[in-house]
SEBAGU-675569 format. One record per atom (N, C-alpha, C): x, y, z; atom name. Coordinates in Angstrom, 2 decimals. Example, Ala and Ser with C-alpha at 12.3 -4.5 7.8 and 13.67 -1.06 7.14 Angstrom:
REM SEBAGU-675569
13.19_-5.69_7.80_N
12.30_-4.50_7.80_CA
13.20_-3.30_7.80_C
12.85_-2.25_7.08_N
13.67_-1.06_7.14_CA
12.90_0.03_7.87_C
REM end
This chain:
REM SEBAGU-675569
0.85_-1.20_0.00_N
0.00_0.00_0.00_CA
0.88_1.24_0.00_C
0.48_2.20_-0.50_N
1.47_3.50_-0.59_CA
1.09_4.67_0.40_C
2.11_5.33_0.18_N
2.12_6.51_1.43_CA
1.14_7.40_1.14_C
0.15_7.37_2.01_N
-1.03_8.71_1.90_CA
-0.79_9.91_2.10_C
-1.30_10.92_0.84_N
-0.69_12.44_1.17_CA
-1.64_12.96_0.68_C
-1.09_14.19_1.64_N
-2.07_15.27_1.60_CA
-1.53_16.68_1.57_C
-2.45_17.60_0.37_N
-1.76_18.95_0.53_CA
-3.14_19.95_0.84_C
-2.72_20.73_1.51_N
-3.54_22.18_1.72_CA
-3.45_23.19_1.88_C
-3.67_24.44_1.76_N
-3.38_25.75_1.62_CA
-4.19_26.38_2.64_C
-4.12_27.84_2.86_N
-5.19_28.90_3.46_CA
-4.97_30.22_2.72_C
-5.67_30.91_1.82_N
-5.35_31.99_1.82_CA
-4.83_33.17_2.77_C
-4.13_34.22_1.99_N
-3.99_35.39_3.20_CA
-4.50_35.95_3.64_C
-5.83_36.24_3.25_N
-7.01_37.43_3.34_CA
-6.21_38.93_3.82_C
-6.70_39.09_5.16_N
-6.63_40.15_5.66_CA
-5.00_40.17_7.18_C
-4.55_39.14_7.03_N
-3.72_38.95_7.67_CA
-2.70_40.05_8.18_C
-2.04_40.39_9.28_N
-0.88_41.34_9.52_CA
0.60_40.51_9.78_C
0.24_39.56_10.52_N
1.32_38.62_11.43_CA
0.91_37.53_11.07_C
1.52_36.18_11.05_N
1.46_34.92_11.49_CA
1.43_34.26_12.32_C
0.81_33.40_12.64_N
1.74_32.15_13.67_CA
1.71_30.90_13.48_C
2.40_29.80_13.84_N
2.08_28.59_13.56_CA
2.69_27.84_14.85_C
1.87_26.88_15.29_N
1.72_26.18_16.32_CA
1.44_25.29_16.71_C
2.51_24.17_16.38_N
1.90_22.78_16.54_CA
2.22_22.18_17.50_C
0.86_21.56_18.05_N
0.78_21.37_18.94_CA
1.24_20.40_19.59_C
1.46_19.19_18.75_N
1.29_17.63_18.92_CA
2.02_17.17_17.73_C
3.24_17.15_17.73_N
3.76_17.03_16.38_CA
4.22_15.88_15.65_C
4.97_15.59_14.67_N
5.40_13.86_14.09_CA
6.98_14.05_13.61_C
7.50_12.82_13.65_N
9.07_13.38_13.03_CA
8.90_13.75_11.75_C
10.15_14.30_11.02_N
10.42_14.38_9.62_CA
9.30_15.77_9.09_C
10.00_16.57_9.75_N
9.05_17.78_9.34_CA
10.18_19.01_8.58_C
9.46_19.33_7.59_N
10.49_20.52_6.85_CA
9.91_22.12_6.88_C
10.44_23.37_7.24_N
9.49_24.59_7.42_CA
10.47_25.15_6.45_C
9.74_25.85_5.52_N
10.43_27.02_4.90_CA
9.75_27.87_4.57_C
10.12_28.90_3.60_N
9.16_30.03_3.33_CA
8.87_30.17_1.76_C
8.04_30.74_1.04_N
7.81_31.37_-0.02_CA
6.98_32.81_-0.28_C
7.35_33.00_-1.44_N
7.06_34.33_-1.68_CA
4.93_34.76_-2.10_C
4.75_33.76_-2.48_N
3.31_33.38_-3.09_CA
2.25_34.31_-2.47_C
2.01_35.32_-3.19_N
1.41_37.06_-2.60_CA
-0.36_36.58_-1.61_C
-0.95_35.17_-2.57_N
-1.79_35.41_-2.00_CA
-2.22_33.70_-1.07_C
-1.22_33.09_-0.65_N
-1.18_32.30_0.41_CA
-0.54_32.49_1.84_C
-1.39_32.48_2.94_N
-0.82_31.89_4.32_CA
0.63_30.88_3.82_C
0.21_29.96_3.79_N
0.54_28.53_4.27_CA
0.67_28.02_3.32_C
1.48_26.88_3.34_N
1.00_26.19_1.99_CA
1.41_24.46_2.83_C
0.86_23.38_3.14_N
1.48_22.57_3.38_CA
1.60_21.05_3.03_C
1.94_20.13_2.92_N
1.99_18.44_2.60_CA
2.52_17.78_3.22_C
1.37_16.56_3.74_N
1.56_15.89_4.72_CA
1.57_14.04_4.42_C
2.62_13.41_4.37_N
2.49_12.29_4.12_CA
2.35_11.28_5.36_C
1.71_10.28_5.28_N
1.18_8.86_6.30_CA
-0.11_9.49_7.10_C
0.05_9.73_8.25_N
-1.08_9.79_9.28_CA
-1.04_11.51_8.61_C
-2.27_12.07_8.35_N
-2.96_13.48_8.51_CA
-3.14_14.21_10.03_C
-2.91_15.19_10.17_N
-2.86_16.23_11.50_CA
-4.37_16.83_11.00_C
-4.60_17.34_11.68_N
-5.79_18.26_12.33_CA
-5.41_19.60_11.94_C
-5.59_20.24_10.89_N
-5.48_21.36_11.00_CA
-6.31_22.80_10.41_C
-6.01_23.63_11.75_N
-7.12_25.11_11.90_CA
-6.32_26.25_11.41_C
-6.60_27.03_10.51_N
-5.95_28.11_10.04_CA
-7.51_28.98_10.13_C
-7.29_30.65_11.07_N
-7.86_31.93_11.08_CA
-7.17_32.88_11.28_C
-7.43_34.16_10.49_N
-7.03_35.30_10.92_CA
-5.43_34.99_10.91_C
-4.57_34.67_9.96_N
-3.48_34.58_9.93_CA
-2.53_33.36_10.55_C
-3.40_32.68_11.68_N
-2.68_31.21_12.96_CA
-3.20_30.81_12.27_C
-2.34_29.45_11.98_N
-2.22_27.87_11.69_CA
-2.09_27.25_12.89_C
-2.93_26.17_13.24_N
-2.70_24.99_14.68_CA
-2.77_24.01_13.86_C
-1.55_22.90_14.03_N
-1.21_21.56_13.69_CA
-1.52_20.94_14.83_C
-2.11_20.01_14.84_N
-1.87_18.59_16.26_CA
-2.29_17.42_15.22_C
-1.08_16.68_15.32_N
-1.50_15.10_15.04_CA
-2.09_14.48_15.94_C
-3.03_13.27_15.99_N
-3.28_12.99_16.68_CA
-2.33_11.72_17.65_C
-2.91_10.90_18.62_N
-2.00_10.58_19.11_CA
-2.03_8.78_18.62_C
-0.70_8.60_18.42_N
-0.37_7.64_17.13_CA
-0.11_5.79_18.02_C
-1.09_5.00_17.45_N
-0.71_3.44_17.80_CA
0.30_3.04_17.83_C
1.03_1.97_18.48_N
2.36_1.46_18.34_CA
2.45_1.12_17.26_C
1.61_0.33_16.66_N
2.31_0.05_14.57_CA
2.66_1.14_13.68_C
2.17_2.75_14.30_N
2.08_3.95_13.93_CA
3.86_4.00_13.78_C
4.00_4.09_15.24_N
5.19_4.64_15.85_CA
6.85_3.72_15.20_C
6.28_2.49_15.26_N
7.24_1.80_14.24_CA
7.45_2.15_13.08_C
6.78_2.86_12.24_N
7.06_3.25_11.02_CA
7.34_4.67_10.68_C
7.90_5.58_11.52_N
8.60_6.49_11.54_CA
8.20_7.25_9.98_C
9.40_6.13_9.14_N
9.58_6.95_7.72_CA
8.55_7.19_6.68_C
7.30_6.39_7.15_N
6.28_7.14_6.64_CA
5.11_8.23_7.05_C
5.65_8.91_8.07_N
5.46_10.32_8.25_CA
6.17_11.44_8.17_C
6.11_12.38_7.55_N
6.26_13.82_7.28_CA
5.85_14.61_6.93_C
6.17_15.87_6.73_N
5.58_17.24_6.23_CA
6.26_18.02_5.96_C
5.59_19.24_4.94_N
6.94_19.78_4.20_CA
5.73_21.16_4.49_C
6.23_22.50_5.15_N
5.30_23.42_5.49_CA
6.04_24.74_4.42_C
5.62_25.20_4.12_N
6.01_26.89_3.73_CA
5.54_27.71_3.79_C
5.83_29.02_4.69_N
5.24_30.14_5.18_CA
5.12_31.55_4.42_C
4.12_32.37_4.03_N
4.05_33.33_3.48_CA
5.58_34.22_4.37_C
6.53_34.75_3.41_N
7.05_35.57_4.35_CA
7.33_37.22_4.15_C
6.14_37.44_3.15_N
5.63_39.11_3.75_CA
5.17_38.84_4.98_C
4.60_38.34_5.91_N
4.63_38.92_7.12_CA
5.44_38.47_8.37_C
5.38_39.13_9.66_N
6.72_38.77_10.95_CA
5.23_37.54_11.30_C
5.96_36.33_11.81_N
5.83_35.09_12.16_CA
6.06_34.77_13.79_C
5.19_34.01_14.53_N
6.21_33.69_15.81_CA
5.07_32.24_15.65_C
6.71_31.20_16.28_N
6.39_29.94_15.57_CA
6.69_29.31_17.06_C
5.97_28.17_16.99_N
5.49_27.17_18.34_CA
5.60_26.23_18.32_C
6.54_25.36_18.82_N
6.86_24.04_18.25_CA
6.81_23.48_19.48_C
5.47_22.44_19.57_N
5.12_21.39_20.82_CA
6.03_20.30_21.46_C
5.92_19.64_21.87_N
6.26_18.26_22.43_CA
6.05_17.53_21.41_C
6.89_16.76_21.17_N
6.60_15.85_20.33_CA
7.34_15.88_18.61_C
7.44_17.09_18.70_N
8.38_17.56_17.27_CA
9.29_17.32_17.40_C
10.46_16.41_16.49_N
11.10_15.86_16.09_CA
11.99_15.79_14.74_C
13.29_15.37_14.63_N
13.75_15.90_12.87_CA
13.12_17.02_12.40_C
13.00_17.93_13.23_N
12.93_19.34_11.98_CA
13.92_19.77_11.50_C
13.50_20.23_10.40_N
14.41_20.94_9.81_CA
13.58_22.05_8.95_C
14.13_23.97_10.24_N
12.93_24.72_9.61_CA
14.31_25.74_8.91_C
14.34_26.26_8.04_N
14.70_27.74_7.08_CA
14.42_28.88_7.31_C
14.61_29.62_8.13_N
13.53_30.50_8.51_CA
14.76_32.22_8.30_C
15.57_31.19_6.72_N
16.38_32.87_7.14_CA
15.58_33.89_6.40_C
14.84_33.87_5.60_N
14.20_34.84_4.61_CA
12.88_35.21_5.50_C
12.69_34.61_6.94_N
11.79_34.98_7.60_CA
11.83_36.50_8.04_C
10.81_37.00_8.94_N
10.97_37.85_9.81_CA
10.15_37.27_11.31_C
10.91_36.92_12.44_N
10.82_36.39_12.95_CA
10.32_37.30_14.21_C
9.50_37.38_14.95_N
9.28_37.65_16.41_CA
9.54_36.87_17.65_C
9.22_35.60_17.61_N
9.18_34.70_18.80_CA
9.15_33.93_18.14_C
9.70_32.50_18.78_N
9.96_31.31_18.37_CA
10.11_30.46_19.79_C
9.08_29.37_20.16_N
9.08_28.71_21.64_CA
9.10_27.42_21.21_C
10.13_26.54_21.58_N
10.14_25.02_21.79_CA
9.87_24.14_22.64_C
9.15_23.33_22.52_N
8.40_23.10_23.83_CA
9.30_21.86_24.40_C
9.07_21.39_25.36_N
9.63_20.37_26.25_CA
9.64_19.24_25.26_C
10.56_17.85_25.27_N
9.78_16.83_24.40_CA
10.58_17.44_22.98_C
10.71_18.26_22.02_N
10.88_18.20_21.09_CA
12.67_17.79_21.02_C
12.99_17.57_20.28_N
14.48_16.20_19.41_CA
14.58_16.79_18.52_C
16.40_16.41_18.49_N
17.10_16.44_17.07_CA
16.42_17.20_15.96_C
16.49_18.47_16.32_N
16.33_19.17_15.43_CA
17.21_20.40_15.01_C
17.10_21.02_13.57_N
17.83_22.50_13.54_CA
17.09_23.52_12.54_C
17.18_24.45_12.89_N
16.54_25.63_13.08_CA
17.29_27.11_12.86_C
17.63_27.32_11.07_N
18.18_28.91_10.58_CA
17.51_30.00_10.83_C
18.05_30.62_11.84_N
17.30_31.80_12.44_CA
18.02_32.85_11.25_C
16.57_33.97_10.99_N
16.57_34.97_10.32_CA
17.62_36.28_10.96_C
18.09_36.97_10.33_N
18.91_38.30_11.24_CA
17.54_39.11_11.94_C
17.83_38.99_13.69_N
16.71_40.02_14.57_CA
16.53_41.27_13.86_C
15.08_41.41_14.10_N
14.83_43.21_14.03_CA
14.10_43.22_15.06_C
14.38_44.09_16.11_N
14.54_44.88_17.66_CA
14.92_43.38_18.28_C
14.22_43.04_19.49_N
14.71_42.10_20.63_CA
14.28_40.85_19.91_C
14.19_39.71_19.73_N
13.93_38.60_19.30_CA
13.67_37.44_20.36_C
12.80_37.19_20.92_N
13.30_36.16_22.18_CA
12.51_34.47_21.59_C
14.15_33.72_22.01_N
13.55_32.02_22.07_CA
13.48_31.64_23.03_C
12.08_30.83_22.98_N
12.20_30.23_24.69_CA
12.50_28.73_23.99_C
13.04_28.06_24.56_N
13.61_26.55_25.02_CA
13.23_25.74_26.21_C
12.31_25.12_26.07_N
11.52_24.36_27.65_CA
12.46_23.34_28.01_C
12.60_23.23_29.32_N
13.30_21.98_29.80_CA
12.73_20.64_29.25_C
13.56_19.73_29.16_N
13.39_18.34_28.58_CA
13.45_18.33_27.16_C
13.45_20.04_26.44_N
14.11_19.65_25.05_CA
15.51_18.88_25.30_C
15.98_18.31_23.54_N
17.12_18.20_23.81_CA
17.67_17.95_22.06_C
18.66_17.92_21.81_N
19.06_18.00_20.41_CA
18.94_18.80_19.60_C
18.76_20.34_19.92_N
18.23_21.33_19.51_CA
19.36_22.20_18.71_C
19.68_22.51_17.86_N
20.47_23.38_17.00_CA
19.96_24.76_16.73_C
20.11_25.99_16.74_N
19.74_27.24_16.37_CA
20.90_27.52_16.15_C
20.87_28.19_14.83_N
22.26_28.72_14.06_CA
21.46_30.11_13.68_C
22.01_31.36_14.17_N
21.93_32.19_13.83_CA
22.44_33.00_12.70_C
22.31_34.27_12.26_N
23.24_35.10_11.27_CA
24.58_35.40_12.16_C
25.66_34.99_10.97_N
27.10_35.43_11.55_CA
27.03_36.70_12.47_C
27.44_36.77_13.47_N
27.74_38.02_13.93_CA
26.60_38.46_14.60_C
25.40_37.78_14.42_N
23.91_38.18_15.55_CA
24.15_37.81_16.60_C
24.19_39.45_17.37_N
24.43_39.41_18.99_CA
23.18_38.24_20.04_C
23.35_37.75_20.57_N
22.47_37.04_21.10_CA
22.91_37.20_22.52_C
21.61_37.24_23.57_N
21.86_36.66_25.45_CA
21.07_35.95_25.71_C
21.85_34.76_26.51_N
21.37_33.16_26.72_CA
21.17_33.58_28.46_C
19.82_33.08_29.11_N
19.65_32.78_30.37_CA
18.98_31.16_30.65_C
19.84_30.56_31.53_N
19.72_29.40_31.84_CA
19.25_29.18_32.63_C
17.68_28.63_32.85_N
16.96_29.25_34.41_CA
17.25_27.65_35.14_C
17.71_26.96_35.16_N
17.96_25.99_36.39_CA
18.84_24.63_35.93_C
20.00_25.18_34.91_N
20.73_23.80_34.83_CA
20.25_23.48_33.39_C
21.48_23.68_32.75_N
21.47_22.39_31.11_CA
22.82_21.76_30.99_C
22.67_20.62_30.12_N
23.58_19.60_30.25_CA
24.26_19.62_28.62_C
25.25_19.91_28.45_N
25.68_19.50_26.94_CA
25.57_20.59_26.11_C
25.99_21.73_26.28_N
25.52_23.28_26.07_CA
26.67_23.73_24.42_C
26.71_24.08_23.86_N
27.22_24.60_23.21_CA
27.19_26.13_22.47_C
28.30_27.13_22.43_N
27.98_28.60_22.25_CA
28.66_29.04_21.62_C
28.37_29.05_20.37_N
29.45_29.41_19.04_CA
30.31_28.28_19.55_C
32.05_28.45_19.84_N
32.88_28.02_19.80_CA
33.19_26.81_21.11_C
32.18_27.97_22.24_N
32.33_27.04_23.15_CA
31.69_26.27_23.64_C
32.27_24.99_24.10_N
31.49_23.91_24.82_CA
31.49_23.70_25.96_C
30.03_24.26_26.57_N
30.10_24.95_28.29_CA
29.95_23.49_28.96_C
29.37_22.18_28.24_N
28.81_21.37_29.38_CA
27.94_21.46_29.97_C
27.93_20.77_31.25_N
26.72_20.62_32.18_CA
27.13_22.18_32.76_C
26.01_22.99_32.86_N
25.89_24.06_33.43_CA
24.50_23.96_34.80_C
25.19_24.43_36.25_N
24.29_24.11_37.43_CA
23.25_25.63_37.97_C
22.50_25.58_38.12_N
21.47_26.85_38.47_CA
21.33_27.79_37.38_C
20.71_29.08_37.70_N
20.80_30.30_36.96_CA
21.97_30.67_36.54_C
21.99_30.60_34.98_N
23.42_31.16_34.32_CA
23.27_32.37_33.52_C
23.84_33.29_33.18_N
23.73_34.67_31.73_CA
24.80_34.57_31.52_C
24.40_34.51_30.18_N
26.22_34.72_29.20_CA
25.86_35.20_27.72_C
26.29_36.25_27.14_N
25.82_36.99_26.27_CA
27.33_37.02_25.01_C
27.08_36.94_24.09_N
27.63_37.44_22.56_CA
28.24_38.72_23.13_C
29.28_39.08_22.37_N
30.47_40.32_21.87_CA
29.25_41.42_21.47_C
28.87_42.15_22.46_N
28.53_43.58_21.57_CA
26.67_43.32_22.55_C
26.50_42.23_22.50_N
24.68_41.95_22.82_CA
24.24_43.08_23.82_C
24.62_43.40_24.81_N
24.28_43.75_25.95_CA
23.46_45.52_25.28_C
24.27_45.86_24.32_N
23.79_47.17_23.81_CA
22.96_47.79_22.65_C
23.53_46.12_21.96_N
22.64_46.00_20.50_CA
21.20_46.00_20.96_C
20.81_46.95_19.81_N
19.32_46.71_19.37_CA
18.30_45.98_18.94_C
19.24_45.39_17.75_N
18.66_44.08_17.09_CA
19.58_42.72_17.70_C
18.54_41.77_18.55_N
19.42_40.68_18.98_CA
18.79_39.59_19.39_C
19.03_38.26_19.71_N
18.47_37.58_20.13_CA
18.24_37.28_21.55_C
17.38_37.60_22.14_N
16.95_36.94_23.73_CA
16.66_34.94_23.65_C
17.76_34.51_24.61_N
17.62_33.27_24.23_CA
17.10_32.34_25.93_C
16.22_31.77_26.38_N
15.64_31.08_27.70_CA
15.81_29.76_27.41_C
16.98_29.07_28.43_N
16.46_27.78_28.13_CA
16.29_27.48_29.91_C
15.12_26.41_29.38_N
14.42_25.47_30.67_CA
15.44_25.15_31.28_C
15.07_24.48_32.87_N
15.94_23.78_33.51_CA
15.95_22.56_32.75_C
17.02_21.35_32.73_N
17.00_20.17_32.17_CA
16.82_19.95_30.55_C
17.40_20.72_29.78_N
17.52_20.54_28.54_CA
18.55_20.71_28.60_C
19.00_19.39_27.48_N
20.30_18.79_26.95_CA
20.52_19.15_25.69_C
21.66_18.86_25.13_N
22.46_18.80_23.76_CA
22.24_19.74_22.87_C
22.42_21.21_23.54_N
21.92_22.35_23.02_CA
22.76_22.82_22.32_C
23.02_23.30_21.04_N
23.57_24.18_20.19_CA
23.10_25.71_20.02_C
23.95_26.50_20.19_N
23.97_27.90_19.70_CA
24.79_28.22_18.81_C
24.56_28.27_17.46_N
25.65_28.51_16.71_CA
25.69_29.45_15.11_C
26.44_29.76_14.08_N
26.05_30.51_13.59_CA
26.01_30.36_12.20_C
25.25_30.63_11.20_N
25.70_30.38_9.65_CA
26.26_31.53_9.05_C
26.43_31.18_7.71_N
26.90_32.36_7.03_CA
28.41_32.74_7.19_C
29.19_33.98_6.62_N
30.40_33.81_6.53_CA
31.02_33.82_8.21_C
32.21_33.05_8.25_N
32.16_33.22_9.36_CA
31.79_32.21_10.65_C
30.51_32.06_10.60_N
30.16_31.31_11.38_CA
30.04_29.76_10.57_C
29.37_29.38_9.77_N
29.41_28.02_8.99_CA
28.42_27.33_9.22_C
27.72_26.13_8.69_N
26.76_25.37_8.87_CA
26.88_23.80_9.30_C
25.83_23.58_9.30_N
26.12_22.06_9.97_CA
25.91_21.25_8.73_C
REM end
């Protein structure tokens, strides 16, 4: 039997901002953007179908919650999303999200929250315009954010992460409340505000572009 897919759209209507927010997510997910004047969203979903509500500019994804014969077959779920990116976006990524892999440099980004539960994923952050803040929930872990070369960023560690990485350096297990900020952040305008949970592991901070490099 073959892999069931599905594609769907939302127009833009009257939209200012975006968001997208899934709630309940599946591995093997791809986010990027396009230019397409008169779509939201555009997305395709192969194996099990998600649930999804698009108004007034928000998209909510939740898959539902998947049988063990589900869960064995991994490689026949995914999704491939692309975001209108005339407008600023703040994106929500649940428990349960897994293998992403989002693009988000041609974005304009406001907020971006990862929820507890989400894996092995990475994530091209757009260059900030004014403060930019990511939150990072404890019990993530495998998380990559590669910023623009040279984007000032400040990291607060509210109770302990394990396996930390920051640009160049590799902090390790870090114990209680930590701040440690980028060359220049403290004054810059445009920058990233970065929160991670207590108990999230195998964190990357790092940067693309000249300079910094990719994974």
């Amino acid at each position: 039997m073959g892999t069931r897919q599905q594609e769907i759209a939302a127009p833009l209507g009257a939209a200012r901002a975006g968001r997208l927010e899934i709630v309940r997510g599946g591995p093997r997910l791809t986010l990027c953007s396009h230019e397409e004047a008169t779509e939201l969203y555009r997305a395709r979903f192969e194996g099990v179908a998600p649930m999804v509500l698009a108004h007034d500019g928000r998209v909510t994804i939740e898959y539902p919650r998947l049988s063990p014969s589900e869960w064995l077959r991994p490689h026949r779920r995914a999704a491939e999303i692309t975001l209108n990116r005339s407008l600023p976006w703040t994106l929500v990524f649940g428990g349960g999200v897994s293998s992403l892999l989002a693009d988000l440099r041609d974005l304009t980004l406001t907020l971006l929250e990862v929820g507890g539960g989400a894996s092995d994923s990475e994530i091209f952050l757009p260059e900030p315009h004014g403060v930019v803040s990511i939150r990072v929930a404890g019990g993530a872990s495998g998380i990559r954010l590669d910023r623009p070369a040279g984007s000032p960023a400040r990291i607060e560690i509210a109770d302990g992460a394990s396996k930390l990485t920051f640009d160049e350096q590799r902090l390790g297990a870090i114990g209680g409340k930590t701040r440690f900020a980028s060359a220049g952040a403290e004054q810059a305008a445009d920058r990233y505000e970065i929160e991670i949970g207590g108990g999230a592991s195998a964190l990357t901070i790092g940067q693309w572009g000249e300079g910094g490099g990719t994974r």
